[in-house]
C-alpha positions as CSV (number, residue, x, y, z in Angstrom):
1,X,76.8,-225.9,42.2
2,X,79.3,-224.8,39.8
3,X,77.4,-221.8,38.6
4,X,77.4,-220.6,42.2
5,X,80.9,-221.2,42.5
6,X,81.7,-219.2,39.0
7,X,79.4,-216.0,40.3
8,X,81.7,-216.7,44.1
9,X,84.8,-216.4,41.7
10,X,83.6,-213.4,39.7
11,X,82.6,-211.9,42.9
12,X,86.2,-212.0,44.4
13,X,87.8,-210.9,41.4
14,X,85.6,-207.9,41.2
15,X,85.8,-207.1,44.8
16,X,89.8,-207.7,44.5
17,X,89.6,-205.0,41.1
18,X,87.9,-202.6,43.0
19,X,90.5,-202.9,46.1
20,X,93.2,-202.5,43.8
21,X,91.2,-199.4,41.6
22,X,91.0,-198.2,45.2
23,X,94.6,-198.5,46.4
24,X,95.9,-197.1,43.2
25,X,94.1,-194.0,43.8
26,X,95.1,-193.6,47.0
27,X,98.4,-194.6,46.8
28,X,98.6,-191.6,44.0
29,X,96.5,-188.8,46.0
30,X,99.3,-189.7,49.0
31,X,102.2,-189.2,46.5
32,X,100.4,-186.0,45.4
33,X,100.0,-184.6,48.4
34,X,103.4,-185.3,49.5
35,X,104.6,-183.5,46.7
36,X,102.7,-180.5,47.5
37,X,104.3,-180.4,51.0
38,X,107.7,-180.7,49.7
39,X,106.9,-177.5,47.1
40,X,105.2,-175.6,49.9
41,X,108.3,-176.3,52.3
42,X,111.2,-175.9,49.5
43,X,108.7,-172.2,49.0
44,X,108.9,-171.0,52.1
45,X,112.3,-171.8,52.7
46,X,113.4,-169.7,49.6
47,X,111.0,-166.9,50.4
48,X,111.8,-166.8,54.1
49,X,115.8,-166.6,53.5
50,X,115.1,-163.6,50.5
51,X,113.7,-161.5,53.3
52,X,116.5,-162.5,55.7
53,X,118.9,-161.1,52.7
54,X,117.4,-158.5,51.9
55,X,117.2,-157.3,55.8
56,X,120.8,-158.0,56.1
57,X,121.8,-156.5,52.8
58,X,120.3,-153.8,53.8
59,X,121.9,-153.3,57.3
60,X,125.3,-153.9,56.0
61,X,125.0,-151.3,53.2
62,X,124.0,-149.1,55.9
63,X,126.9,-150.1,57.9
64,X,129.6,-149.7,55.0
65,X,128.1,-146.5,54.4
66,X,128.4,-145.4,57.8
67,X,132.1,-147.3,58.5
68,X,133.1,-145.3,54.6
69,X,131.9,-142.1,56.1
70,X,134.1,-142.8,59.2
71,X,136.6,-143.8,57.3
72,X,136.8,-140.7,54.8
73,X,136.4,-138.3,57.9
74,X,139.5,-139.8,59.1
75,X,141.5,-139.5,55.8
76,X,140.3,-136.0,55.2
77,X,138.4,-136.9,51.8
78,X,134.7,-139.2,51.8
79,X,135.8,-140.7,48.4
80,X,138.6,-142.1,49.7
81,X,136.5,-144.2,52.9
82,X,134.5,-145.6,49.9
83,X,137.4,-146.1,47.8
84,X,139.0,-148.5,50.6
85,X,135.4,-149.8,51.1
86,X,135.1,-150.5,47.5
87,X,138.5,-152.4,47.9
88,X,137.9,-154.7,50.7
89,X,134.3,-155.5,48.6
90,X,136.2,-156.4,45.0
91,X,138.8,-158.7,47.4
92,X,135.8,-160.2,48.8
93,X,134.1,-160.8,45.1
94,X,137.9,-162.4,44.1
95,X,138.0,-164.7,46.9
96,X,133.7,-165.5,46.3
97,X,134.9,-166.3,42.7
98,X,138.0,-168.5,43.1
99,X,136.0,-170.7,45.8
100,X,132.6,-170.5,44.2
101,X,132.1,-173.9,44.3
102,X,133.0,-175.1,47.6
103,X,131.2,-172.1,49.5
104,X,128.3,-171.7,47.3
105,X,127.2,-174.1,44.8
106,X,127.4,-177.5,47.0
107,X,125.8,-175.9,50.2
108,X,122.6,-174.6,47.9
109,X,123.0,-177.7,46.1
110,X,123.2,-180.1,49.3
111,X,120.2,-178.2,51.0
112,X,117.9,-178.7,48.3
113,X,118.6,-182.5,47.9
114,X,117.7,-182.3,52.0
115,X,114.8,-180.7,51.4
116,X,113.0,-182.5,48.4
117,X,114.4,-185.9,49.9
């Protein structure tokens, strides 16, 4: 009787090991394949928002060409439309610089704690 109930006790404690072997593994293929979702999300993003800057960077030189064209046909010189062009770009770096943090850093930073969280 008590030999039976020592091989009943062995018997649950190996069954219980293997459940636990078994969860562990799981429980570690879940959190590995969770982390390869975030990756492949946090990729995309960053890939699909380089083309949409590079499309807009592109239109916009376009467009300053075109407005500094404009503008030097109207002045009676071309250098002087990309001169004024060239101006309202360095006032735009300044004011990029001075609020750096506030309209670049914490946005970028912000969206990627949304993202991996």
């Amino acid at each position: 009787m008590e030999k039976e109930k020592t091989e009943n006790d062995n018997t649950s404690i190996e069954t219980l090991l293997e459940r636990a072997e078994s969860f562990g593994k799981t429980s570690l293929e879940l959190y590995r394949l969770k982390a390869i979702e975030k990756i492949a999300t946090i990729t995309s993003d960053i890939v699909s928002s380089l083309i949409l800057v590079l499309c807009a960077a592109l239109f916009f030189m376009m467009l300053n060409v075109g407005i500094a064209l404009w503008l030097g046909d109207l002045l009676g010189a071309a250098y002087l439309g990309f001169l004024i062009i060239s101006g309202v770009y360095l006032l735009f770096f300044v004011i990029c610089y001075v609020l750096r943090e506030r309209i670049i850093k914490l946005p970028i930073i912000k969206s990627i704690i949304e993202k991996t969280l």
